[in-house]
C-alpha positions in Angstrom: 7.8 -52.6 44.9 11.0 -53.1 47.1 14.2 -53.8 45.4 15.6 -57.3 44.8 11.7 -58.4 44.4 10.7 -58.2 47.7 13.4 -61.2 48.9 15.8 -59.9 51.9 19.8 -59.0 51.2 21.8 -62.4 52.7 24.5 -61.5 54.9 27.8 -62.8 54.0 31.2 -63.5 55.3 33.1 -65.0 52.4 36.6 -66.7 53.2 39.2 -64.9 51.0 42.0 -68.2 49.9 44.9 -67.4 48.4 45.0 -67.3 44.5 47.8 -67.6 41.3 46.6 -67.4 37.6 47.8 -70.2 35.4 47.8 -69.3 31.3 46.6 -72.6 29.6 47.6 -73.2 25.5 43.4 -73.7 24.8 43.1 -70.3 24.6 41.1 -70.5 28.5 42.8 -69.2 31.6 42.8 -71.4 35.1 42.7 -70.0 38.4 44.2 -71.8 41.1 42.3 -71.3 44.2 43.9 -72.9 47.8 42.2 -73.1 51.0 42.0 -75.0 54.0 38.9 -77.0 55.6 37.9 -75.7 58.9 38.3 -78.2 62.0 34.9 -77.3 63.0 33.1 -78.3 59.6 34.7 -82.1 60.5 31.5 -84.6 59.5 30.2 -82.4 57.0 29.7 -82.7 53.2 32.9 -81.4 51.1 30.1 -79.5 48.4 29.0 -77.9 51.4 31.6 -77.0 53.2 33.6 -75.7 49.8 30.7 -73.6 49.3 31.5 -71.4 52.1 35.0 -71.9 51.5 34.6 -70.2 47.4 31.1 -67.8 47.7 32.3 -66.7 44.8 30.8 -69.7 43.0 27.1 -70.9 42.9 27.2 -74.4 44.4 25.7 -76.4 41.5 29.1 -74.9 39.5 31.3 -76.2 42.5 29.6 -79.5 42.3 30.0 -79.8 38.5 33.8 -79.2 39.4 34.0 -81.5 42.0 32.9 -84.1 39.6 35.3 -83.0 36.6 38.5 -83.6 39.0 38.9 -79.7 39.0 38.5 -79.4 43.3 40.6 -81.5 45.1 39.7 -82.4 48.9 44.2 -83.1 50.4 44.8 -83.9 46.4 42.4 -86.8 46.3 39.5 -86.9 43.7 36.6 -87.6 46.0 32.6 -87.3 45.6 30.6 -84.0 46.5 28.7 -85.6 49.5 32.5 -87.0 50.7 32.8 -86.3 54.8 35.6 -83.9 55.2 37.7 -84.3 58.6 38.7 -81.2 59.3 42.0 -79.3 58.6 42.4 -80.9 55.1 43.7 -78.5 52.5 42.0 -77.8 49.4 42.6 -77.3 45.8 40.1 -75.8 43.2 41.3 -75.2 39.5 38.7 -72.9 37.8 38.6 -72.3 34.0 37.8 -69.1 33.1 36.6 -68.9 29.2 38.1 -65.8 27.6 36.2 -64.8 25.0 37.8 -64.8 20.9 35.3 -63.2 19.3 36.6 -60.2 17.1 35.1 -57.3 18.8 37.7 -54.2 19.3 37.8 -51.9 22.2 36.7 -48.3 20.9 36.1 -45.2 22.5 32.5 -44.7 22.6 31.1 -42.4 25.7 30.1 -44.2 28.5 27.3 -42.9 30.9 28.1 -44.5 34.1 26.2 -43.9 37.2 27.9 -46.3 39.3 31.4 -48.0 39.5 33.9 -49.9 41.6 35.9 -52.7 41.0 33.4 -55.1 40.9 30.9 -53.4 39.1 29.3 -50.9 36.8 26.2 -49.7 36.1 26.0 -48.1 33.0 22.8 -45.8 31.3 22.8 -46.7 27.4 21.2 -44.5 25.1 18.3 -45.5 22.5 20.2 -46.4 19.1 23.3 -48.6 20.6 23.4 -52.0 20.2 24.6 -54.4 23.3 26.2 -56.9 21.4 28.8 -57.0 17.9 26.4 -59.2 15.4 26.0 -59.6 12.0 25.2 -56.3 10.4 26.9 -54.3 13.3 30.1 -55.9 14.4 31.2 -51.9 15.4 29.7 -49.6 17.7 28.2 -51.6 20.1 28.3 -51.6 23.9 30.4 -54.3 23.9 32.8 -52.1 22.4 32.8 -49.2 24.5 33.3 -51.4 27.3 36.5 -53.0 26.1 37.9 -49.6 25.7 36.5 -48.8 29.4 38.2 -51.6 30.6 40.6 -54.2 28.4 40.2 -56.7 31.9 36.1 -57.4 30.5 37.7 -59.3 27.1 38.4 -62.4 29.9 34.7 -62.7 31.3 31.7 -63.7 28.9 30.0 -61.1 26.9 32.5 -58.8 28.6 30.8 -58.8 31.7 27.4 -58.2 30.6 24.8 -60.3 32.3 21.3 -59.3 30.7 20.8 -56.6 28.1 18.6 -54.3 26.3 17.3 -53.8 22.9 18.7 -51.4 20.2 15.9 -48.6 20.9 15.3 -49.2 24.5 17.6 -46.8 26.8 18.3 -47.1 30.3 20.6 -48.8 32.8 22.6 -52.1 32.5 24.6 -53.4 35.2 27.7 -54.9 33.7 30.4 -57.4 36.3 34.0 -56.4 36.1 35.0 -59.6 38.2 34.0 -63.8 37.6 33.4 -63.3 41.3 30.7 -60.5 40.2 29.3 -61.9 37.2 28.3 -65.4 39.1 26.6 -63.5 41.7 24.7 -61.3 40.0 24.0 -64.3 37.1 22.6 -65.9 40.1 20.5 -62.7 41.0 18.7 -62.6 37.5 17.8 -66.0 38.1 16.7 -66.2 41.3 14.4 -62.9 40.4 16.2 -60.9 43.2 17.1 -57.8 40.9 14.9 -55.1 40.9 14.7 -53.5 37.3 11.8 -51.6 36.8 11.2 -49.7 33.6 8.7 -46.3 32.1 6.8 -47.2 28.9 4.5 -44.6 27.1 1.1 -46.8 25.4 -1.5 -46.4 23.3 -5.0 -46.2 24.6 -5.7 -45.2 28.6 -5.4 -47.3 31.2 -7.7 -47.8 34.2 -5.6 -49.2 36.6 -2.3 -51.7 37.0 -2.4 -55.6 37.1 0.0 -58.2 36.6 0.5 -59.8 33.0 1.5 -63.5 33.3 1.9 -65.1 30.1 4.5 -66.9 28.6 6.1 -65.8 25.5 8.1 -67.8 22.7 9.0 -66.9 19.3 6.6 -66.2 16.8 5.1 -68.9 14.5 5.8 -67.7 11.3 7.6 -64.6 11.8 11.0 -65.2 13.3 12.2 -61.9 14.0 9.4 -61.1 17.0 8.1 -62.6 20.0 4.3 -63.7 21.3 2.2 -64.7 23.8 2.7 -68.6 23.8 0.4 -71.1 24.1 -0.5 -72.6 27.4 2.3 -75.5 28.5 4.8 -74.0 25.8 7.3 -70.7 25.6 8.8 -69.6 29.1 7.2 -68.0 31.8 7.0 -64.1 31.6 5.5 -62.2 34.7 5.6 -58.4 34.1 3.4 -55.5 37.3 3.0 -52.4 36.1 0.8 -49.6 37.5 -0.1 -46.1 35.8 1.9 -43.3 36.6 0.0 -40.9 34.6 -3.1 -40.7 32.3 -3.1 -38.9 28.9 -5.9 -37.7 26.8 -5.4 -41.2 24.6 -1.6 -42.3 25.7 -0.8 -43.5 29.5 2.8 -43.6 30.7 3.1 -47.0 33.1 5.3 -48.0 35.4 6.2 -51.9 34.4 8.8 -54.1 36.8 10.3 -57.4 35.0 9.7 -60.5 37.3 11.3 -62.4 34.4 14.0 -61.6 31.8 12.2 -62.7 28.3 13.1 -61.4 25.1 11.4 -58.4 24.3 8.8 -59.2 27.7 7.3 -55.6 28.5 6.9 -54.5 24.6 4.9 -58.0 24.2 3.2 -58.0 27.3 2.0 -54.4 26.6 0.8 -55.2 23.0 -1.0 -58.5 24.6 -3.1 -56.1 26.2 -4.3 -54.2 23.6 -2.1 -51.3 25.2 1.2 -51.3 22.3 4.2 -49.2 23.2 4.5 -46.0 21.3 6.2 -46.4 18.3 7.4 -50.0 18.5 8.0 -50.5 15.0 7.6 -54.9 15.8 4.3 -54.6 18.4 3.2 -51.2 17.9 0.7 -52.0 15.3 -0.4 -49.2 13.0 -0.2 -45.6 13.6 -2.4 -44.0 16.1 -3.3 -40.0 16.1 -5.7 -39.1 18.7 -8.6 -36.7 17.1 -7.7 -33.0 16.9 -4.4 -33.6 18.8 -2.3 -30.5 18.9 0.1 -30.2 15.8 3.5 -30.5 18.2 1.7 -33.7 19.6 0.8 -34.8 16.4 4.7 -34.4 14.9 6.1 -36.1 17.8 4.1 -38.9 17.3 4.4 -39.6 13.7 8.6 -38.9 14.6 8.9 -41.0 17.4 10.7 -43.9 15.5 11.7 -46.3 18.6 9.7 -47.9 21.4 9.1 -45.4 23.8 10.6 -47.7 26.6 13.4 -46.8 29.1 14.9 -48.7 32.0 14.3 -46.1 34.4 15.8 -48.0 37.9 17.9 -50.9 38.9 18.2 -52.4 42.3 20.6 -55.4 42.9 22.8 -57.1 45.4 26.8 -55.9 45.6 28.6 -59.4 44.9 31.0 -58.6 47.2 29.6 -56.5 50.4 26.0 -57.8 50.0 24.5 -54.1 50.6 22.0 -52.9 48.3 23.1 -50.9 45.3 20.0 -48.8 43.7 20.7 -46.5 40.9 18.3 -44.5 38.6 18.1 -42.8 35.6 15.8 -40.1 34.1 13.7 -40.7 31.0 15.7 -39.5 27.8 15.4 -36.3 26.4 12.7 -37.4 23.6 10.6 -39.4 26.1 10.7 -36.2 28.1 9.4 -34.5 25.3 7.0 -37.1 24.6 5.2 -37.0 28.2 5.2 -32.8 27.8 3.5 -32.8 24.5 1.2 -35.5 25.6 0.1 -33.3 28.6 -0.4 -30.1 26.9 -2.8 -32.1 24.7 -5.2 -33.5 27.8 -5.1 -30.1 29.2 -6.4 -28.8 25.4 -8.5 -31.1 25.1 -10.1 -30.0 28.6 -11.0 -26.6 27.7 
């Protein structure tokens, strides 16, 4: 399982134009972005050649911008598929939404693993919430990373391009630029980042697979997920393999092809394989027959999915070099995995 899903790391050789911010009254910012058309890109199409112009920018957004009036080809409105001449200079106005929601920078401890000024990858703990709601409009992520750095209040969700839920730990990567969170928003969808994740189930398993199976809300219960019908939900890939066999538990190894809500803790539950103590897919609780007390405890304590995001590989958005980071399983999963061993090698005697 290589990183970025198996595709290879593009090289890139971004143009750098020259830049000036521009504070607007509709509480948005615009960036004015100024370049010049090369002579040797005369013949070509504008949305291509202001593609390679702006890499920080997908080319669909570009294209939508051409259209809206905001990228001028020598100050003239013209069509995407426009022939440029060559030597033309260019103008590219770029809102940039700044979020107004109410959330407050607070200091709340930050486990980074990685930084620079483009990114950070960040290993959150079981228990904290990503994202201010209703219910918990403190204490979340969000917050922390406001306090980390106040510059995250001008990008969406403060720079946070996929998340977690409440329980599960493990790593996030989080953009600190609009230059960064385009590329690696890009990334997620094009299934290039590598995030690969440690789960502890019910029941042993034989041997890995791939689940494919699309998942959409529930029916009648609006709070969870499930397995869709075929032809409805979105499509939800999830590989995992067994790392290690218990006595009546197996701790797997799953990567996310796809990004669903809640995929791995549905997935695992579709095949009759529920993540320890998932209080939404875990079903009832399981003891195993004449476990060992300490087993038994930690079991009937465990109150969270016993699911960590144990490694993350992605492009830089900037360099284009890999950037891999990994964290270890949490001090209760940890536990989890020991108790769970000393009961197989009981149960063996």
């Amino acid at each position: 399982m290589n990183g970025g899903g198996g595709h290879p790391w593009p090289d890139e050789t971004p143009m750098t134009p020259h830049s000036q911010t521009e504070t607007e009254h509709d509480d948005s910012e615009r960036e004015l972005l100024e370049a010049t058309i090369p002579l040797a890109s005369a013949g070509r199409r504008f949305d291509q050649v202001l593609a390679e112009l702006f890499p920080d920018f997908s080319r669909s957004r570009l294209t939508e911008w051409v259209k809206a009036g905001d990228a001028l080809l020598d100050g003239r409105l013209v069509k995407p598929k426009e022939a440029v001449r060559g030597g033309e200079p260019v103008t590219l106005s770029v809102r940039i939404e700044v979020e107004t929601g109410e959330a407050l920078p607070e200091d709340i401890p930050l486990d980074i693993l990685y930084q620079d000024e483009d990114v950070l990858v960040v290993n959150k703990p079981a228990g904290l919430v990503v994202h201010p709601g209703a219910g918990n409009p403190r204490g979340t992520l969000v917050n922390a990373l406001l306090h980390f750095d106040a510059r995250l209040a001008g990008l969406p969700r403060a720079g946070i391009v996929h998340r977690l839920d409440k329980d599960t730990s493990g790593l996030m990567v989080v953009a600190r630029t609009l230059r960064a969170h385009t590329s690696l928003v890009e990334q997620l969808s094009g299934r290039e980042v590598h995030r690969q994740y440690l789960a502890v189930v019910q029941g042993t398993m034989v041997a890995g697979t791939t689940i494919r199976a699309p998942i959409g809300r529930h029916p009648t219960d609006r709070v969870r997920m499930a397995v869709a019908k075929e032809g409805t939900g979105r499509d939800a890939v999830t590989h995992y393999r067994v790392r290690e066999k218990f006595r009546a538990h197996t701790l797997v190894e799953c990567r996310l092809e796809t990004g669903r809500t809640h995929q791995i803790r549905v997935h695992m539950a579709h095949v009759r394989h529920p993540i320890v103590g998932d209080p939404l897919y875990g079903g009832a609780y399981r003891q195993p027959k004449a476990c060992t007390p300490e087993l038994a405890a930690r079991l009937q304590g465990f109150k969270r999915q016993a699911l960590h995001a144990e490694k993350l590989t992605f492009r830089h958005p900037v360099s284009g070099e890999p950037v891999t980071t990994e964290a270890p399983m949490p001090d209760d999963m940890q536990g989890l995995v020991l108790d769970l061993r000393v009961d197989t090698a009981a149960a063996k005697k």
